[in-house]
C-alpha positions as a Markdown table, in Angstrom:
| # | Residue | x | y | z |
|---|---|---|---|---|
| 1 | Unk | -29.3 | 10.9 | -47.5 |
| 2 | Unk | -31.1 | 13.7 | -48.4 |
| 3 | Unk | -29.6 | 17.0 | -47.5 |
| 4 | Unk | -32.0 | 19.7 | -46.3 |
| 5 | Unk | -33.0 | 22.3 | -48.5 |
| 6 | Unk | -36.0 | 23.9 | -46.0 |
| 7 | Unk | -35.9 | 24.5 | -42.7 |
| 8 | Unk | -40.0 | 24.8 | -41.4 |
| 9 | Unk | -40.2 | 26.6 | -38.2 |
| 10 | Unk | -42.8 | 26.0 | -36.4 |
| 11 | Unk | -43.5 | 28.1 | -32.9 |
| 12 | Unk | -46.0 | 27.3 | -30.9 |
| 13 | Unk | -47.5 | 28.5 | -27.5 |
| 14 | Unk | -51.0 | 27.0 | -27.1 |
| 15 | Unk | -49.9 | 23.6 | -28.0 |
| 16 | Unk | -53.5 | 22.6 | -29.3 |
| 17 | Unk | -54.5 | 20.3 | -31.6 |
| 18 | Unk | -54.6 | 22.7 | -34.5 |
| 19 | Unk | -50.6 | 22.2 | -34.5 |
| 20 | Unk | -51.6 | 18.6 | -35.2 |
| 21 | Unk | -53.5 | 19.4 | -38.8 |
| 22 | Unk | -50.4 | 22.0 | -39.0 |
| 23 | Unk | -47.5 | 19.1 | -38.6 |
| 24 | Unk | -49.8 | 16.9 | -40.8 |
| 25 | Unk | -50.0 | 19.5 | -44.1 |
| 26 | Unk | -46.4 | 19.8 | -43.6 |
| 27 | Unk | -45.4 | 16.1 | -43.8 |
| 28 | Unk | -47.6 | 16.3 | -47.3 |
| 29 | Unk | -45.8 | 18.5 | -48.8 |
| 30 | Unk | -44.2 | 17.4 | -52.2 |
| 31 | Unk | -40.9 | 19.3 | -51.9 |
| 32 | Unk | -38.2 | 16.9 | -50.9 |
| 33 | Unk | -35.6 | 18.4 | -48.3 |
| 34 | Unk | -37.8 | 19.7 | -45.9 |
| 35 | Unk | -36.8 | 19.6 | -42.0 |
| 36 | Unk | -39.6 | 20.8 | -39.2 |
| 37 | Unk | -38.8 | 22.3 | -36.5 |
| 38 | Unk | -41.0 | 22.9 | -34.0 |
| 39 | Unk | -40.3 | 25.1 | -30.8 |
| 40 | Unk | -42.6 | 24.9 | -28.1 |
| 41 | Unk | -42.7 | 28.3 | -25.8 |
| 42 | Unk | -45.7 | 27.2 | -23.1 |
| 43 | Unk | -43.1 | 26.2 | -20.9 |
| 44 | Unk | -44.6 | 23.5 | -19.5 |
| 45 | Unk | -44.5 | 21.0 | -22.4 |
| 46 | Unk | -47.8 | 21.2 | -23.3 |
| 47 | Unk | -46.8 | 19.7 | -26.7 |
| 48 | Unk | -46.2 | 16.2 | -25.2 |
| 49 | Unk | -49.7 | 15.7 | -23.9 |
| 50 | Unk | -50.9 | 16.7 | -27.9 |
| 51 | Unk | -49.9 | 12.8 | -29.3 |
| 52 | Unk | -47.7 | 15.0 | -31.9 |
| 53 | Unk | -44.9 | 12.1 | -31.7 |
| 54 | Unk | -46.6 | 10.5 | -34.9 |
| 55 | Unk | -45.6 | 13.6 | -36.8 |
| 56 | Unk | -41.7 | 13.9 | -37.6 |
| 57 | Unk | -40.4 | 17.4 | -36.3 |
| 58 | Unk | -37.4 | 18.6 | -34.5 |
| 59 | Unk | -38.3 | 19.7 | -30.9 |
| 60 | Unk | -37.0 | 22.6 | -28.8 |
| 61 | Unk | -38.5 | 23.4 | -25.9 |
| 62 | Unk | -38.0 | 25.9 | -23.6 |
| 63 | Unk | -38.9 | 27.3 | -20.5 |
| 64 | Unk | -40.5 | 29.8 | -20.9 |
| 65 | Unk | -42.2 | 32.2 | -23.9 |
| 66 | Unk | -39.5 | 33.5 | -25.8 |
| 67 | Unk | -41.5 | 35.3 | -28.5 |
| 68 | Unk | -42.5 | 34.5 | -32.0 |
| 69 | Unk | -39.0 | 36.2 | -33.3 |
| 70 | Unk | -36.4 | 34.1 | -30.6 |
| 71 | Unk | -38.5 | 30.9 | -31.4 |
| 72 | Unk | -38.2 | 31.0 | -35.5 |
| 73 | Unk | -34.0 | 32.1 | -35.1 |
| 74 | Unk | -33.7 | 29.0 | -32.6 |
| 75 | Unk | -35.5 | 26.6 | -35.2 |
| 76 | Unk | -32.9 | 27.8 | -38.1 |
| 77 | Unk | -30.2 | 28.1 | -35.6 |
| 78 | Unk | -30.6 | 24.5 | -35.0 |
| 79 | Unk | -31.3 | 23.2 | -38.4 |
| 80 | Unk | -29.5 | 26.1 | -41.2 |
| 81 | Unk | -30.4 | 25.2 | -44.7 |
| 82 | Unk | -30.8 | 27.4 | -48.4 |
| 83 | Unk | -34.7 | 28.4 | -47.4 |
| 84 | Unk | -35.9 | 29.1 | -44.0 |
| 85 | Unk | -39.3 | 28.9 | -44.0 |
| 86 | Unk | -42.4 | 30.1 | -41.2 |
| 87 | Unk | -45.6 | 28.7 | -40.6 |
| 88 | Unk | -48.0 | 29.8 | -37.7 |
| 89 | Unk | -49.1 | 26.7 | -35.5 |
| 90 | Unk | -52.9 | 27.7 | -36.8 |
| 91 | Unk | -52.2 | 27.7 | -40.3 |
| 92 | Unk | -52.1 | 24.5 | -42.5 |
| 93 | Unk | -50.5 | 24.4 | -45.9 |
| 94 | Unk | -51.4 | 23.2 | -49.5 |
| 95 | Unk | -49.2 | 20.3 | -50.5 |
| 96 | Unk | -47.5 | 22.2 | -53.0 |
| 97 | Unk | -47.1 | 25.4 | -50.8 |
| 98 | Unk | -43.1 | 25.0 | -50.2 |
| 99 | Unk | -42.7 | 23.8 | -53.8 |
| 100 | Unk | -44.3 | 26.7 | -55.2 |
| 101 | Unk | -42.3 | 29.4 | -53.0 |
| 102 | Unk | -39.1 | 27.5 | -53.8 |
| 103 | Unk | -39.4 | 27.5 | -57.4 |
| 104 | Unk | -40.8 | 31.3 | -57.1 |
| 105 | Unk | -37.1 | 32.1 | -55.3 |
| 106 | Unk | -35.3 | 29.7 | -57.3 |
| 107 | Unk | -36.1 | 31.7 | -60.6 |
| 108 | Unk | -35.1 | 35.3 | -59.2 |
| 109 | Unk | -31.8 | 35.2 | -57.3 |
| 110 | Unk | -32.4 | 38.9 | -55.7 |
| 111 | Unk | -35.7 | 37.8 | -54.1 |
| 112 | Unk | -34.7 | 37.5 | -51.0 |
| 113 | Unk | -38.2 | 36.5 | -49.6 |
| 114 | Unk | -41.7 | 35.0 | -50.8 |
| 115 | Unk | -45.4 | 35.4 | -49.6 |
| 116 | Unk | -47.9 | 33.1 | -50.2 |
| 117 | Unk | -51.7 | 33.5 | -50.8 |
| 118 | Unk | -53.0 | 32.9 | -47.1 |
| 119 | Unk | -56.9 | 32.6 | -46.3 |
| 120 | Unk | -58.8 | 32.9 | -43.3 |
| 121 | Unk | -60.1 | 29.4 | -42.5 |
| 122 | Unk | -63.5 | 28.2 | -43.2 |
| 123 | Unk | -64.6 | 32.1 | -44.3 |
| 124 | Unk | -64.0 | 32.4 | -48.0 |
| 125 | Unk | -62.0 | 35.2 | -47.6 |
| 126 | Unk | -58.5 | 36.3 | -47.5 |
| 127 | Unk | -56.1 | 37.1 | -44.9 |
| 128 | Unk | -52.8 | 38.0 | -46.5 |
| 129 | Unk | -51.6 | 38.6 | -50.4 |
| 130 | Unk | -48.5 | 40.0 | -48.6 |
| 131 | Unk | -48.2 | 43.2 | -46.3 |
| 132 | Unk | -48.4 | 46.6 | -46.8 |
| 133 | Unk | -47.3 | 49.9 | -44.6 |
| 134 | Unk | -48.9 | 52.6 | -43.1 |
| 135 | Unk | -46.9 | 55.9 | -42.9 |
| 136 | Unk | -47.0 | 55.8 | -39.2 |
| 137 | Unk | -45.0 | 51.8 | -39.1 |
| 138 | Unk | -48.5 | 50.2 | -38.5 |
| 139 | Unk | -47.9 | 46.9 | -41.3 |
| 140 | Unk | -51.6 | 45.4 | -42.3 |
| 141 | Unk | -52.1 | 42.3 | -44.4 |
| 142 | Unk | -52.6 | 43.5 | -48.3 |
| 143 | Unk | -56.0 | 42.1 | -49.5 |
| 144 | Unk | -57.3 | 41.1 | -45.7 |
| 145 | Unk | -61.2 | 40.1 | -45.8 |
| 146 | Unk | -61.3 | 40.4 | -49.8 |
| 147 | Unk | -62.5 | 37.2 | -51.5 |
| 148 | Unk | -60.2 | 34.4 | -51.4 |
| 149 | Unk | -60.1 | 33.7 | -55.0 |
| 150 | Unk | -59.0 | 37.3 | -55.4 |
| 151 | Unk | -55.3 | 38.7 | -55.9 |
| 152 | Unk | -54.6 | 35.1 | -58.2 |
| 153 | Unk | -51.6 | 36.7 | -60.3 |
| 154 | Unk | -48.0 | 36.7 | -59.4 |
| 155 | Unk | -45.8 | 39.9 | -58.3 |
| 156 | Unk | -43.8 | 41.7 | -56.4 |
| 157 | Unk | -45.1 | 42.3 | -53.0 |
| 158 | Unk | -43.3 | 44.7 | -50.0 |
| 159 | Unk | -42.9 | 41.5 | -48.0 |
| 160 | Unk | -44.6 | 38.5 | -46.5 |
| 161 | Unk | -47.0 | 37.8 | -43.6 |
| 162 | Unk | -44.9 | 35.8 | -40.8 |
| 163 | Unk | -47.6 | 33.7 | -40.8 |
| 164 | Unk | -46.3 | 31.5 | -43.6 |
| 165 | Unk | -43.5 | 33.2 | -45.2 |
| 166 | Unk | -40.3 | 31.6 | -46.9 |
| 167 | Unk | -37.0 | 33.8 | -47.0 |
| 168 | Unk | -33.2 | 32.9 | -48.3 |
| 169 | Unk | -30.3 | 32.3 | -46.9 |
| 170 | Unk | -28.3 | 34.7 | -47.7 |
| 171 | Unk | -30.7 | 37.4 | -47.1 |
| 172 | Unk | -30.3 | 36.5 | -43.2 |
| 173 | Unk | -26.7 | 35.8 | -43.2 |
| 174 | Unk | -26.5 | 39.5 | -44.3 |
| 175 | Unk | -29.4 | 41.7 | -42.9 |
| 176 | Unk | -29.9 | 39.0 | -39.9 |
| 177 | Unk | -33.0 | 37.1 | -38.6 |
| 178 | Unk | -35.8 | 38.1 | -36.8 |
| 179 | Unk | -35.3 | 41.0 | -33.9 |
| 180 | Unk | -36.3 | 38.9 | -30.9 |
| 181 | Unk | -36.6 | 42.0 | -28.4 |
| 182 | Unk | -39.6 | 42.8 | -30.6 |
| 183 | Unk | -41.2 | 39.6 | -28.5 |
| 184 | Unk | -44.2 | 39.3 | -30.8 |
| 185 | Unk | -46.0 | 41.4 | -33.7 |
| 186 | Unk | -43.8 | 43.2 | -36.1 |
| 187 | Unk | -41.0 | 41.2 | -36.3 |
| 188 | Unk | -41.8 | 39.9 | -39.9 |
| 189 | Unk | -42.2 | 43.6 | -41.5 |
| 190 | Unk | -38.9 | 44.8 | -39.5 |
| 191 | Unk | -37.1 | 41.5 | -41.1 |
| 192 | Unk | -39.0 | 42.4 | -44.9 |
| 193 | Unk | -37.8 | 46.3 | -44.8 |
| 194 | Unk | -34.0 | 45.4 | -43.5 |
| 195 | Unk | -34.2 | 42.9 | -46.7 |
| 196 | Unk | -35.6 | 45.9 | -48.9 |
| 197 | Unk | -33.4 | 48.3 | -47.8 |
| 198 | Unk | -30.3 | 45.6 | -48.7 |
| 199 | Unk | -31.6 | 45.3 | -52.3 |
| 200 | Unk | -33.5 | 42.2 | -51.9 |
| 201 | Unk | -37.1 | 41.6 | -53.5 |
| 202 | Unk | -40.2 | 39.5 | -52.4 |
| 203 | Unk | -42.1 | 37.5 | -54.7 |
| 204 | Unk | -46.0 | 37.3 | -54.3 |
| 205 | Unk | -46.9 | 33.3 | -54.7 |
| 206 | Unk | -50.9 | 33.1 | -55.0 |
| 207 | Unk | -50.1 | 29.3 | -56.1 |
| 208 | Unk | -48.5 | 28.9 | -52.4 |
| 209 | Unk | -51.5 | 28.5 | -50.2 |
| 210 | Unk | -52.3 | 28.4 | -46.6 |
| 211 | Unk | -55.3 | 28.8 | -44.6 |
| 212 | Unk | -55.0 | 30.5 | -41.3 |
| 213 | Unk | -57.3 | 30.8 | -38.2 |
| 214 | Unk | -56.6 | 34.1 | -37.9 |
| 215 | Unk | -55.6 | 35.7 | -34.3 |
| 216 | Unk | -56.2 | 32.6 | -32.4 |
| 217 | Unk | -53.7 | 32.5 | -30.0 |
| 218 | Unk | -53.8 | 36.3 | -29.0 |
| 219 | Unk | -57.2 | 37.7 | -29.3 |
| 220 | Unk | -58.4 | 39.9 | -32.3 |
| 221 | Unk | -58.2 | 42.8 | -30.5 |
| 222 | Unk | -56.7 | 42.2 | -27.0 |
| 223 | Unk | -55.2 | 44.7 | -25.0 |
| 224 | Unk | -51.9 | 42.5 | -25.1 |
| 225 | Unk | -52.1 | 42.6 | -29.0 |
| 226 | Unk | -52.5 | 46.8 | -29.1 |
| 227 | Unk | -49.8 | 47.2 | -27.2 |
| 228 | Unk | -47.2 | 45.1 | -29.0 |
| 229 | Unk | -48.4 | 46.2 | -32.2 |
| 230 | Unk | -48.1 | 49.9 | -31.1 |
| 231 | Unk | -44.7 | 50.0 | -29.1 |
| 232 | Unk | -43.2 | 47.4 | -32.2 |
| 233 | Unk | -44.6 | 49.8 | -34.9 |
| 234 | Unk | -42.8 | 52.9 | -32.7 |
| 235 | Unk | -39.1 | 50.7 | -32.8 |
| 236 | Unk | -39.6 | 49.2 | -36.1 |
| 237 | Unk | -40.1 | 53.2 | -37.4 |
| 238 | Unk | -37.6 | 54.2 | -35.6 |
| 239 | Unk | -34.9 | 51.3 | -36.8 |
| 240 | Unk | -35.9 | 51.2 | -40.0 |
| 241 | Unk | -38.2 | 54.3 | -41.5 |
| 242 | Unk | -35.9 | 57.1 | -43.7 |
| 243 | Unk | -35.5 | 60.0 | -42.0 |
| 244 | Unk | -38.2 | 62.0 | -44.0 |
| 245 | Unk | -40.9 | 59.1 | -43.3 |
| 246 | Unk | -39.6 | 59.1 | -39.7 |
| 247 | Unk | -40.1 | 62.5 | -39.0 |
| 248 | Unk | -43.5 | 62.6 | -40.5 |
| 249 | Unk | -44.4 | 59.5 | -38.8 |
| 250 | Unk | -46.2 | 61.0 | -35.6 |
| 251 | Unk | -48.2 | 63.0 | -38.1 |
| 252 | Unk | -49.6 | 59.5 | -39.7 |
| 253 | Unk | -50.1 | 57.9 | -35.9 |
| 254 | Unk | -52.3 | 61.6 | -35.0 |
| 255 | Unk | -54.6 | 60.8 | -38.0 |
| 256 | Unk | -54.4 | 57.0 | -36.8 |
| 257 | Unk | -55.7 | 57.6 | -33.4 |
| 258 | Unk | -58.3 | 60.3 | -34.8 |
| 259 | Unk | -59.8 | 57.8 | -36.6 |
| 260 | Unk | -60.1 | 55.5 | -33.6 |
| 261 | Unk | -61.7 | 57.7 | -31.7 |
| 262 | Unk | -64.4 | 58.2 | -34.8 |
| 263 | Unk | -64.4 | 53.8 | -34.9 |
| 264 | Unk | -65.0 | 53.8 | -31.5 |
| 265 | Unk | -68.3 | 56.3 | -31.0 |
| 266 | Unk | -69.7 | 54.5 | -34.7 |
| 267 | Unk | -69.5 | 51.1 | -33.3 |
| 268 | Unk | -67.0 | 49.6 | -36.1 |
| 269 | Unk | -63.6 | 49.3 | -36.8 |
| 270 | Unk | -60.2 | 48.1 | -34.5 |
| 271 | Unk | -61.1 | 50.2 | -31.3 |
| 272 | Unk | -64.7 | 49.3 | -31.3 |
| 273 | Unk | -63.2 | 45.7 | -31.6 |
| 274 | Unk | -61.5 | 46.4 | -28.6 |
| 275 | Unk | -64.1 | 47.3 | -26.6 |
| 276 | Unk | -66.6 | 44.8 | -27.7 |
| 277 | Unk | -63.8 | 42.2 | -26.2 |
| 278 | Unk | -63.7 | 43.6 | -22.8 |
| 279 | Unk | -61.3 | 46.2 | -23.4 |
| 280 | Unk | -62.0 | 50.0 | -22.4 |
| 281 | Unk | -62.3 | 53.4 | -24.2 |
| 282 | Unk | -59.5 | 54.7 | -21.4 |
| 283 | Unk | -57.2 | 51.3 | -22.0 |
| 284 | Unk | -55.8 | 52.9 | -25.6 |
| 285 | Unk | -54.7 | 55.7 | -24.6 |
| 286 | Unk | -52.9 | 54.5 | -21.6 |
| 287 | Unk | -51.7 | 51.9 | -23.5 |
| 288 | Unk | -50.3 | 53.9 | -26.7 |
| 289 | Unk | -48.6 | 56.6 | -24.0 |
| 290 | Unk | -47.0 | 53.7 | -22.2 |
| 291 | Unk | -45.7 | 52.5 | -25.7 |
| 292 | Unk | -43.9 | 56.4 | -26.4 |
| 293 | Unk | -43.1 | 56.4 | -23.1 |
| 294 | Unk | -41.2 | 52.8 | -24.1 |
| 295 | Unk | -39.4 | 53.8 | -27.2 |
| 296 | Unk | -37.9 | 57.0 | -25.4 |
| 297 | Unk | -36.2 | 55.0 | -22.7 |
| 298 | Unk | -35.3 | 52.7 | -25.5 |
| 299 | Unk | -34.3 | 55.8 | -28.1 |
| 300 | Unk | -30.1 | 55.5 | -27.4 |
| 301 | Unk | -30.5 | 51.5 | -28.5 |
| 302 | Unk | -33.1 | 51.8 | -31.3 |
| 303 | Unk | -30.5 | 54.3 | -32.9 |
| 304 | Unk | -27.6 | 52.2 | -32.6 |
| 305 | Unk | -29.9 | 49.2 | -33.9 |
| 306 | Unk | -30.6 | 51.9 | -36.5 |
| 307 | Unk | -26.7 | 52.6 | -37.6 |
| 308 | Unk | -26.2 | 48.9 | -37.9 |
| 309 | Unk | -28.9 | 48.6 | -40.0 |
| 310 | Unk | -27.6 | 51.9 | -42.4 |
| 311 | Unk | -24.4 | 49.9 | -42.7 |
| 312 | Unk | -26.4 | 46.9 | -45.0 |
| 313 | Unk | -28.3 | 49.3 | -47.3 |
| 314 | Unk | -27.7 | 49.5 | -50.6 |
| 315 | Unk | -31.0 | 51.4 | -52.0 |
| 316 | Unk | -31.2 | 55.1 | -51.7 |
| 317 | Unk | -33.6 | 56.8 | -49.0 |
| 318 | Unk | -35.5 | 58.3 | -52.2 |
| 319 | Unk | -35.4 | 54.4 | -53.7 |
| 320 | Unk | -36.8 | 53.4 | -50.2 |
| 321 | Unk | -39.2 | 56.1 | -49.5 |
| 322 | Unk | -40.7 | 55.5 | -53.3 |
| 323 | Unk | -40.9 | 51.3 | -52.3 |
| 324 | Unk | -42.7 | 52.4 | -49.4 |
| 325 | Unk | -45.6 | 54.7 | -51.3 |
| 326 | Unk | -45.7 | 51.8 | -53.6 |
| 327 | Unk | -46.6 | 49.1 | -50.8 |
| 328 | Unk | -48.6 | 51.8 | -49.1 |
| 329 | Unk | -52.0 | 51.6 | -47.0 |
| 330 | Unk | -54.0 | 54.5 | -45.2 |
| 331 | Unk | -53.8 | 54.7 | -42.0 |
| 332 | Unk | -57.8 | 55.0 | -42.2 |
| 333 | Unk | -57.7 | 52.0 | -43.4 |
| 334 | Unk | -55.5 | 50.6 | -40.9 |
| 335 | Unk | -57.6 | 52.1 | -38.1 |
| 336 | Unk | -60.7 | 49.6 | -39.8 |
| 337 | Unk | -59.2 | 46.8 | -40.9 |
């Protein structure tokens, strides 16, 4: 019998038939060992009305949305193998996508993790060559709405998109899997920097590709999405950023919300997004104060969450802090992307 080498997790919420062409590219790939797992938080089963039985997968279901995070660690949970891999329910893989992130790992025994080459469905363009970090904690896709043909050479990148991201098996079993009290946004950059600060690397595997319907499930710029993104950004800084980054983090998220406010009179960028969705000029604000206001009742946790993490590094905070300029983006850029 064929042991598993991958375990595919497989979330899922909506339950729509874009998990369908999802289970399907997975069933094509041409690794051999791979085990799907998919884990349906609707809470109502919504998967069994979706004719998905044809597919071969593992089920969990559970009774309510856990979060992207407590979903993935319940598929691996469930099935442990060498690889644990992640692959959005909107997202279908190339054939050779697991192969190609395997044999990227397989050749470097510190990468802890791999991103692939994803691409925004049907558009021509990219979504993710990886992630990079603003100075503030806000994570944005490296290469997001560049041509898809672009970033086609192989490298180290910060970490990878939880979109569709493979990591090893002994990079959990020592900085530990996803932090499911995040819920849902910025659980995969959390996961990468805990790596990072361990020693691990992360391969960049433009041969590995997926395409992604980006956003699907939670709205481009919904008011639920901005404020995940911004109390998970203010936890993940706190649990993870050296203390020099840390403490010039608020400067960072000043300049951030500046620029927002610029976005939002021009017409363009994230906040003007926001708006256009139904969302109001006097919703940010509420939201980001309700966020601070969130990671101050949460402060005596995040720092022992913090500790814990200390005890696993082995890179310097200088080796860290010089990782993160490396891996950086503006937040300007953040603020428009």
């Amino acid at each position: 019998m064929q042991s598993v080498r991958v375990t595919v997790v497989v979330p899922t919420l909506a339950g729509d038939r874009r998990l369908l062409d999802c289970l399907a590219s997975l069933e094509a790939q041409t690794l051999p060992g791979v085990e799907v797992v998919v884990v349906d938080n609707s809470g109502c089963g919504r998967i069994h009305g979706l004719g998905a039985a044809r597919h071969r997968f593992r089920l969990i279901e559970n009774k309510a949305n856990l979060g992207f995070g407590a979903a993935v660690n319940q598929g691996f949970r469930l099935v442990p193998s060498q690889y644990l891999a992640v692959l959005n329910d909107d997202a279908v893989a190339d054939p050779q996508w697991l192969e190609e992130m395997v044999k990227a790992l397989d050749g470097d025994p510190r990468a802890g993790m791999a991103a692939a080459r994803i691409r925004l469905t049907g558009t021509g363009r990219l979504d993710s060559a990886g992630m990079l970090i603003a100075g503030d904690g806000s994570s944005k896709q490296r290469g997001h709405g560049t041509p898809a043909d672009g970033f086609a050479e192989p490298g180290e990148a910060l970490l990878p998109s939880g979109c569709a991201a493979l990591y090893r098996r002994e990079m959990l079993d020592e900085v530990g899997l996803f932090e499911e009290d995040f819920f849902l946004y910025c659980e995969d950059t959390d996961l990468g920097l805990r790596g990072r600060w361990a020693g691990w690397t992360c391969v960049y595997v433009p041969t590995a590709v997926v395409d992604h319907a980006y956003s699907q499930s939670s709205g481009a710029a919904s008011a639920r999405k901005a404020w995940f993104v911004e109390r998970n950004r203010l936890r993940l800084a706190v649990r993870c950023f050296p203390l020099s980054s840390l403490l010039l983090a608020p400067f960072h998220a000043t300049l951030r919300y500046f620029w927002h406010l610029v976005d939002l009179f021009a017409g363009s960028g994230k906040a003007a997004e926001f708006r256009t969705g139904g969302g109001s000029g006097l919703q940010l604000p509420w939201l980001v104060l309700k966020a601070h206001i969130d990671v101050l009742l949460h402060l005596p946790s995040l720092l022992r969450q913090r500790a814990h993490i200390a005890a696993t590094r082995r890179l310097t905070s200088a080796e860290f802090g010089d990782l993160l300029k490396r891996h950086s983006i503006s937040v300007r850029a953040v603020a428009s992307l």
